[in-house]
C-alpha positions as CSV (number, residue, x, y, z in Angstrom):
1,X,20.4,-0.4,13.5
2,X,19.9,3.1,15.1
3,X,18.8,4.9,11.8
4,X,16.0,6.7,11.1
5,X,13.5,5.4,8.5
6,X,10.7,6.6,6.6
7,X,7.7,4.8,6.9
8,X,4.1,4.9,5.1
9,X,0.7,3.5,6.5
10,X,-1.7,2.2,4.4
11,X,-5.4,2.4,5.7
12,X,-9.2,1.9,4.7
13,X,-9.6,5.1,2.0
14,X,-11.2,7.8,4.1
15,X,-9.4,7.2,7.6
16,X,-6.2,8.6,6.5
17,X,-7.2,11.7,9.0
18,X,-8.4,9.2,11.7
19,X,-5.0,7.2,11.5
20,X,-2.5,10.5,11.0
21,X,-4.6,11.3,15.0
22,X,-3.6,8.5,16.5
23,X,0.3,7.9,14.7
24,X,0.5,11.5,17.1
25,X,-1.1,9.5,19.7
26,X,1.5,6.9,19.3
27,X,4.5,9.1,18.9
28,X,4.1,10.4,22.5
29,X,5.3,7.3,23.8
30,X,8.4,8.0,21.8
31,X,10.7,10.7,21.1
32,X,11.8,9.7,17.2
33,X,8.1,9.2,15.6
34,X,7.3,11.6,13.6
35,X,4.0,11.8,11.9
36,X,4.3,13.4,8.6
37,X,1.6,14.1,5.7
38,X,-1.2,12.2,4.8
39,X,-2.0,10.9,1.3
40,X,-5.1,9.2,-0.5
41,X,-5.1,5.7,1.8
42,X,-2.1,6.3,3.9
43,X,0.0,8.4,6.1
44,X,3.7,8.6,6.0
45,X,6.1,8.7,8.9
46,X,9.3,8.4,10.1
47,X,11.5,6.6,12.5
48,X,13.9,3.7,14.0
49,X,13.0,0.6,14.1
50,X,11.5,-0.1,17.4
51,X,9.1,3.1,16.4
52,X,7.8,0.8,13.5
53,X,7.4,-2.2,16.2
54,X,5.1,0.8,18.2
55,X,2.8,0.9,15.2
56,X,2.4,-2.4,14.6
57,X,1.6,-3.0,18.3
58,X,-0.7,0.3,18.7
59,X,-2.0,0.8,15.4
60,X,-5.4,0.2,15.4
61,X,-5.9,1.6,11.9
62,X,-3.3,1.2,9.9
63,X,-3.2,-1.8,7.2
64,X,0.2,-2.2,7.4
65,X,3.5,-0.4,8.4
66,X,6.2,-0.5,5.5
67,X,9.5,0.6,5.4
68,X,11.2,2.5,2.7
69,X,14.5,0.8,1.6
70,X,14.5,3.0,-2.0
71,X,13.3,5.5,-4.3
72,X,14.2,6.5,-7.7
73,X,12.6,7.8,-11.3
74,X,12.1,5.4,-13.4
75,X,11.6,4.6,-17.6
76,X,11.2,0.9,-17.7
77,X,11.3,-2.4,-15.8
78,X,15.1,-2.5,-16.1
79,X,15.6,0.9,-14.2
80,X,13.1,-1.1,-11.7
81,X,15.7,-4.2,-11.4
82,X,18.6,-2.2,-11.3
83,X,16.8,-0.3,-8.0
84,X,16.2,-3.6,-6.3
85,X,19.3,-5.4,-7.1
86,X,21.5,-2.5,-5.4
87,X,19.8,-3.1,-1.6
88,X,21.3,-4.7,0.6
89,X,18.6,-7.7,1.3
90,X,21.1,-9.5,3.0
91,X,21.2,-7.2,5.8
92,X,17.4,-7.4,6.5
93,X,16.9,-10.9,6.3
94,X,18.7,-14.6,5.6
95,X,18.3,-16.8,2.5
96,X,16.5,-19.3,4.3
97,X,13.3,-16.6,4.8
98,X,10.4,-17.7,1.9
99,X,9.7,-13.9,0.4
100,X,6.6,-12.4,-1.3
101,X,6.1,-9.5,-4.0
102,X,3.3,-6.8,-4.2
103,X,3.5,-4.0,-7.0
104,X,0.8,-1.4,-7.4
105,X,0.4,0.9,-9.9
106,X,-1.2,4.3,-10.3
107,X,-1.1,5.7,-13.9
108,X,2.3,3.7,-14.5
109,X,3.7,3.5,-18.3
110,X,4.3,0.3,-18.2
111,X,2.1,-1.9,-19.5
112,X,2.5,-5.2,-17.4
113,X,1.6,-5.9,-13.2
114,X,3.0,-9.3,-13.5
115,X,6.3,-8.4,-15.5
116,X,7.2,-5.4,-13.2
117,X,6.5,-8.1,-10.1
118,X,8.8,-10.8,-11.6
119,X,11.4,-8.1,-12.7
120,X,12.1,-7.2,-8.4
121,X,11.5,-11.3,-7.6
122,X,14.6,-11.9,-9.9
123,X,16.8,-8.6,-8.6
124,X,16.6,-10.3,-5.1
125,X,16.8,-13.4,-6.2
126,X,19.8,-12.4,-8.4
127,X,21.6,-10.6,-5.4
128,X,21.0,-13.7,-3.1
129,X,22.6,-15.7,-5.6
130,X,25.5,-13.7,-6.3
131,X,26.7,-13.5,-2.8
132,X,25.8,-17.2,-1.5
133,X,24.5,-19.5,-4.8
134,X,21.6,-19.7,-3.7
135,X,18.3,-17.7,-3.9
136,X,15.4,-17.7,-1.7
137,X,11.8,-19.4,-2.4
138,X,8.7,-17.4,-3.0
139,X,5.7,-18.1,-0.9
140,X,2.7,-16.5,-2.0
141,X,0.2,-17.6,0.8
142,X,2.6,-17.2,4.2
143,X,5.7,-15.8,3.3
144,X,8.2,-14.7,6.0
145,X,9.1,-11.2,4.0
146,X,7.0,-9.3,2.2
147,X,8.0,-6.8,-0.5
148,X,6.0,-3.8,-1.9
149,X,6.6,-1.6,-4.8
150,X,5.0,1.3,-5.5
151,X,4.9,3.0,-8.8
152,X,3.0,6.4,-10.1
153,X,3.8,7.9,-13.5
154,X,7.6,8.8,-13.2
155,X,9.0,7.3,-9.6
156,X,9.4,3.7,-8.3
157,X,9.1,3.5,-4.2
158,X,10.3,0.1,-2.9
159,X,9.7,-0.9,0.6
160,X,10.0,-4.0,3.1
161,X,7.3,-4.8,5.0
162,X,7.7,-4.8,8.9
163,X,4.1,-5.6,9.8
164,X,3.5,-9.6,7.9
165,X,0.0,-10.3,7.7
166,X,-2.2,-7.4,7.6
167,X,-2.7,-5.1,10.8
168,X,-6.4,-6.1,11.0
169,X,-5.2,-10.0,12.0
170,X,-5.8,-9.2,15.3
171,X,-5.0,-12.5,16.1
172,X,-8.4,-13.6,18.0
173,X,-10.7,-14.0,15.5
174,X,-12.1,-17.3,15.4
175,X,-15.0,-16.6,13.7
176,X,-16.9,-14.9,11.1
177,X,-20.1,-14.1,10.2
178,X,-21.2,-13.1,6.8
179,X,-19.4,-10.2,5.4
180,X,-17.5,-9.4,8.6
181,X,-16.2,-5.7,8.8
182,X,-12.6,-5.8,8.9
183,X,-11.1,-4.7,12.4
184,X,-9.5,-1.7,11.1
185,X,-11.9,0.1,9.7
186,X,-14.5,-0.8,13.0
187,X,-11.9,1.0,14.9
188,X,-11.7,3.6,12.7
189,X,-15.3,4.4,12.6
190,X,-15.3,4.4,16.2
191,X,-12.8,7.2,16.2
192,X,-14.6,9.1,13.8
193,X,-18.1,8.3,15.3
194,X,-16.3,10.2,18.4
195,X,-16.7,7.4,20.9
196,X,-14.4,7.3,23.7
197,X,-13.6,4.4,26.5
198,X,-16.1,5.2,29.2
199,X,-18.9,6.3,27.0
200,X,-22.2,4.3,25.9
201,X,-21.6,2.3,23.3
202,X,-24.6,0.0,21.8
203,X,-24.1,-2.2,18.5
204,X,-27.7,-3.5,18.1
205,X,-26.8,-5.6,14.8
206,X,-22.9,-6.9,16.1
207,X,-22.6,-9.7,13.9
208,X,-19.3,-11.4,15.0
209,X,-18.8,-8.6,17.1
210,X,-15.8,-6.4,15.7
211,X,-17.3,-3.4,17.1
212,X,-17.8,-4.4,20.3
213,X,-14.6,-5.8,20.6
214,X,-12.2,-2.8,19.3
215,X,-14.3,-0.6,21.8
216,X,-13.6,-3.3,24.5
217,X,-9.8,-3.6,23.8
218,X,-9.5,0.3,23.7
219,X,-11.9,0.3,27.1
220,X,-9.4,-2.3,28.7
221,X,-6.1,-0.5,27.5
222,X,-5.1,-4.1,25.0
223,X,-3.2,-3.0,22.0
224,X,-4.3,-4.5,18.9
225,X,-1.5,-6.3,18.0
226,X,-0.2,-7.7,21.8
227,X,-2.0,-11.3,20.5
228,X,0.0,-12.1,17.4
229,X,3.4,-12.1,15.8
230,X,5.5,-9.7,13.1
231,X,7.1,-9.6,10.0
232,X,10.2,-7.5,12.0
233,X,10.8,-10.3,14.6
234,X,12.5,-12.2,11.8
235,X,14.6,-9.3,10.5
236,X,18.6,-9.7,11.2
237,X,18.2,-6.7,13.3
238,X,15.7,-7.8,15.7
239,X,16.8,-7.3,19.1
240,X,14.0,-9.6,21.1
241,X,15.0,-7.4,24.3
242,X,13.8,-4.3,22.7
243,X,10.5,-5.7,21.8
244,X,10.0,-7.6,25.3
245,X,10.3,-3.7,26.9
246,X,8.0,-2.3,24.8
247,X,5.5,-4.8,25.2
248,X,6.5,-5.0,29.0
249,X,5.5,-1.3,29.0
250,X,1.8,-1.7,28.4
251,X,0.0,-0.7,31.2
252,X,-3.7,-1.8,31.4
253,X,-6.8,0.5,31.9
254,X,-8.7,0.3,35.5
255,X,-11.7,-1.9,34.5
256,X,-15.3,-0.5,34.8
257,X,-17.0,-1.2,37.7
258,X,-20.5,-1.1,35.3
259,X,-20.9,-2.0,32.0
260,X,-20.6,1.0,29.1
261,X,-20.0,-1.2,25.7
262,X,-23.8,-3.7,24.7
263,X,-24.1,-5.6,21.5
264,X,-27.1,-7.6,20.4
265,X,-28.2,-9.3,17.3
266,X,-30.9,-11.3,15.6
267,X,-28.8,-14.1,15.5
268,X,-28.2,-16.6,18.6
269,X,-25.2,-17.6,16.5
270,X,-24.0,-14.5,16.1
271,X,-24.1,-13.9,19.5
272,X,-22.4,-17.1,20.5
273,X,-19.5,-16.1,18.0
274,X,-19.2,-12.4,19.4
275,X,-18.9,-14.2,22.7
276,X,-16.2,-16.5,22.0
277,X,-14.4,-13.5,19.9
278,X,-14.4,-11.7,22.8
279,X,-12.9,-14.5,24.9
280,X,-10.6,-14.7,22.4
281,X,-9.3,-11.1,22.5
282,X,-8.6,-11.6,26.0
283,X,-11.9,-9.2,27.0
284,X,-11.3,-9.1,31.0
285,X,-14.9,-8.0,31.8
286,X,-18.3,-8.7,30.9
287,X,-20.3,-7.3,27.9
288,X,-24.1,-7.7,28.4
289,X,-24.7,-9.2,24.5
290,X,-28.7,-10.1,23.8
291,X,-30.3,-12.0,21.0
292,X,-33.0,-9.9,20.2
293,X,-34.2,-8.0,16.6
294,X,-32.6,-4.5,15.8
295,X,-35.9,-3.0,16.1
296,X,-36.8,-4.4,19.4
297,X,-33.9,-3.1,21.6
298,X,-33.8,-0.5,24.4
299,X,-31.8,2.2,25.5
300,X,-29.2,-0.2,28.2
301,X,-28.7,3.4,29.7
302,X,-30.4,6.5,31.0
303,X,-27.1,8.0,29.7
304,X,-27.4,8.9,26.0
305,X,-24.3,7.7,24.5
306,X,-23.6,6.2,21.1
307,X,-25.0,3.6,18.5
308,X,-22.9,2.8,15.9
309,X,-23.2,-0.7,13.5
310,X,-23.0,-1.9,10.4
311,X,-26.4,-3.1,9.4
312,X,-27.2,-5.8,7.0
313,X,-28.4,-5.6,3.8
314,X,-30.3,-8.0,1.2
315,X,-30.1,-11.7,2.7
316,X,-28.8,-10.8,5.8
317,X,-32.0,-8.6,7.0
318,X,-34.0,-12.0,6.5
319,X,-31.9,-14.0,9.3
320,X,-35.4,-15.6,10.6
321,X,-37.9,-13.5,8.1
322,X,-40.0,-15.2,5.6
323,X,-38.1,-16.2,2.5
324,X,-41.3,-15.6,0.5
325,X,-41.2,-11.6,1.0
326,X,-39.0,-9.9,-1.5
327,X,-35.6,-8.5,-0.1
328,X,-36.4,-4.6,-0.8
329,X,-40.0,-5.1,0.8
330,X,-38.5,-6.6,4.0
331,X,-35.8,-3.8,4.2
332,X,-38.4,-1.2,3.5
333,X,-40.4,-2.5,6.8
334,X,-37.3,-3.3,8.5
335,X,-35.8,0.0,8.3
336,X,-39.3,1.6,8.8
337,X,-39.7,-0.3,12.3
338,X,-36.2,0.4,13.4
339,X,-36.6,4.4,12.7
340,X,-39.3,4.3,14.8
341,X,-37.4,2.4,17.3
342,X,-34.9,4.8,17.2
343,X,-37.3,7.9,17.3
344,X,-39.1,6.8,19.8
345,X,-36.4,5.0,22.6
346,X,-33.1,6.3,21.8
347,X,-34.0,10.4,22.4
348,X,-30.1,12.3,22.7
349,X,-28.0,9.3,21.1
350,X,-26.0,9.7,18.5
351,X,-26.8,7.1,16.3
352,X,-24.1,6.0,13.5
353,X,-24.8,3.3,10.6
354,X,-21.9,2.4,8.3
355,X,-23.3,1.0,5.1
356,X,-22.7,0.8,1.5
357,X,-26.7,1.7,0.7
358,X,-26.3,5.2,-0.1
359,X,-30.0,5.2,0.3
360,X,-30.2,3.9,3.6
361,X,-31.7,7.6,5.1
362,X,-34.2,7.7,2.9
363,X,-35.3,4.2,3.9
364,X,-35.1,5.3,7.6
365,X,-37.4,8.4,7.0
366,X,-34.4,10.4,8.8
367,X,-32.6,13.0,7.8
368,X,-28.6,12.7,8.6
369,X,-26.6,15.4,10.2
370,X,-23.5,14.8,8.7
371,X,-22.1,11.5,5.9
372,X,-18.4,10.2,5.7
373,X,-17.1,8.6,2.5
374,X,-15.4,5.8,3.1
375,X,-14.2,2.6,1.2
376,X,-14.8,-0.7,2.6
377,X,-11.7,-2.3,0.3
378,X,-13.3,-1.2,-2.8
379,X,-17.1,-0.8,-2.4
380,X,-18.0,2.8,-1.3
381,X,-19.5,3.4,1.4
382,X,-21.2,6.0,3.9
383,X,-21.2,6.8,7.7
384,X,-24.5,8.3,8.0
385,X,-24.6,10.3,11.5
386,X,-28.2,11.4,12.9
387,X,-28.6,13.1,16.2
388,X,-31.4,11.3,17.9
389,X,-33.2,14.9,18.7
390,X,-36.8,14.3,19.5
391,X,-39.1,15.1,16.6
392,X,-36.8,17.4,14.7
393,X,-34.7,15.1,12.5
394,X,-37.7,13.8,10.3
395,X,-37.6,14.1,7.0
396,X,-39.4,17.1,5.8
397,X,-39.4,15.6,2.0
398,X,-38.2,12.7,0.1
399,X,-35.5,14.4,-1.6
400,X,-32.2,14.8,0.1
């Protein structure tokens, strides 16, 4: 189907500017994307088909990619049936396809999730049924289609799903550590952090390695989605020659001939899992990764460049500390000795700590040059930034 769709990207709250850059970035390898505005935790776009199969295999920000089959005002769940009993789901996909539906809500009238959700199950159901007798099954955990409604006060947006499991399935995690950082929002911190392939990158604290592997994909040209499979490949519509060409047309990045991208952690197992994650994600070149404490590392360059992780917090500070010392005492001295570590070693770095411990400047004695809200699904969090400017970044109080 040659027709021009609209399109809206969900994403992490507080990367809708990071994503809306690179859905431009993404539309110059086409002439029908068209990036449009952006809107609290998404962007909205527009084009055919194999422009949706672009995102999905590019984005590496976006949540999902869904396509708008309808929109409408609405007064009550029937209005809602009536909306999803008129598209043609036949055309999209077959009655042997196992289908899911998501509703959200923002300041809706009506009063029930569950209701509105079961009131577009039935529609499609209902048209299925009508034209063939039968009606296809819902599959809550794996489905083959997924489809999202969307309703604020007075309109009802439906959409169909082209992406299938989340854009952050990268495909190659085997892996996790505890509270891993999903992989879209470590990519979006690394555009916002203002890292690019090439440029020092240090994750002293890698955990499972997210980090270090979105900055090795990007350094080694490997779209986030070329190692898994989409919701669009089972659409009627799919033309598997169109998607072989665009996936025939990625051309890989000249490796390094030294390394640029270093993780370490306190963990051995952490660093065995980033290891095998990055095997995984098809990583054609060799990151230096260490065992070794947060406040123990060194500059791997003489080439200031960029440390940005995610540090732990409560249980996860005490990996091999004494289970005896309280958890805000052993932060306190944690954060104390990795300040100084970072005073002291890492002199024209810009160092970059994504945390939901609004506090965590304070406990660094460091005052931060600039702090991005963001939500990590819905915990709030902060990109603290401080520029690593011998002596002058101190605090001069203990009030912000």
């Amino acid at each position: 189907m040659s027709k021009i769709h609209s399109y809206f990207c969900p994403c992490p709250r507080g990367l809708e500017a990071a994503l809306a850059e690179e859905l431009n970035e993404i539309a110059a390898l086409t002439s029908t994307l068209k990036v449009h505005n952006q809107v609290p935790g998404g962007v909205h776009c527009s084009g055919l088909i194999t422009d949706a199969m672009q995102v999905n295999l590019h984005s590496r920000i976006a949540s999902r990619a869904l396509m708008r089959l309808a929109h409408t005002s609405y007064v009550n769940e029937n209005d809602i049936y009536d909306l999803t009993l008129a598209q043609p789901w036949e055309d999209w996909f077959a009655i042997q396809h196992t289908i899911r539906i998501d509703v959200t809500m923002i300041k809706s009238p009506l009063k029930s999730l569950e209701f509105t959700t079961l009131k577009i199950k039935d529609a499609i159901c209902d048209r299925f049924r009508d034209l063939c007798g039968e009606r296809p099954s819902v599959d809550t955990k794996t489905p083959d289609m997924r489809i999202v409604g969307f309703l604020d006060p007075r309109h009802f947006t439906l959409y169909l799903d082209t992406s299938g499991d989340a854009l952050f399935k990268r495909g190659w995690r085997l892996e996790t550590g505890d509270a891993p950082l999903r992989e879209n929002l470590a990519a979006g911190l690394l555009r916002v952090s203002g890292w690019k392939p090439g440029m020092m990158l240090m994750d002293p604290m890698c955990g499972s390695g997210t980090i270090v592997i979105e900055a090795a994909q990007m350094l080694a040209g490997i779209p986030p989605g070329s190692r898994r499979s989409f919701a669009f490949e089972k659409f009627n519509s799919f033309k598997p020659a169109e998607w072989q060409a665009i996936k025939a047309s990625i051309k890989p990045n000249t490796m390094p001939t030294s390394p640029t991208i270093f993780g370490s952690d306190i963990s051995g197992d952490a660093v065995t899992m980033t290891r095998n994650n990055l095997n995984q994600a098809g990583i054609p070149f060799e990151i230096p990764l260490k065992q070794i404490e947060a406040q123990e590392i060194k500059p791997p360059s003489d080439v200031p460049g960029i440390l940005l992780t995610n540090p732990p917090y409560g249980e996860r500070i005490g990996v091999r500390g004494d289970s005896t010392v309280p958890e805000d005492d052993m932060a306190v001295a944690f954060f104390s000795a990795f300040s100084s570590t970072l005073k002291n070693r890492f002199a024209g770095w810009k160092v970059l700590l994504f945390t939901a411990d609004l506090g965590l400047p304070r406990l660094l004695r460091l005052k931060e040059s600039k702090k991005t809200p963001f939500f990590n699904g819905a915990i709030e969090c902060r990109l603290f930034r401080f520029e690593m400017v011998a002596g002058s970044n101190r605090r001069e109080s203990k009030t912000d």
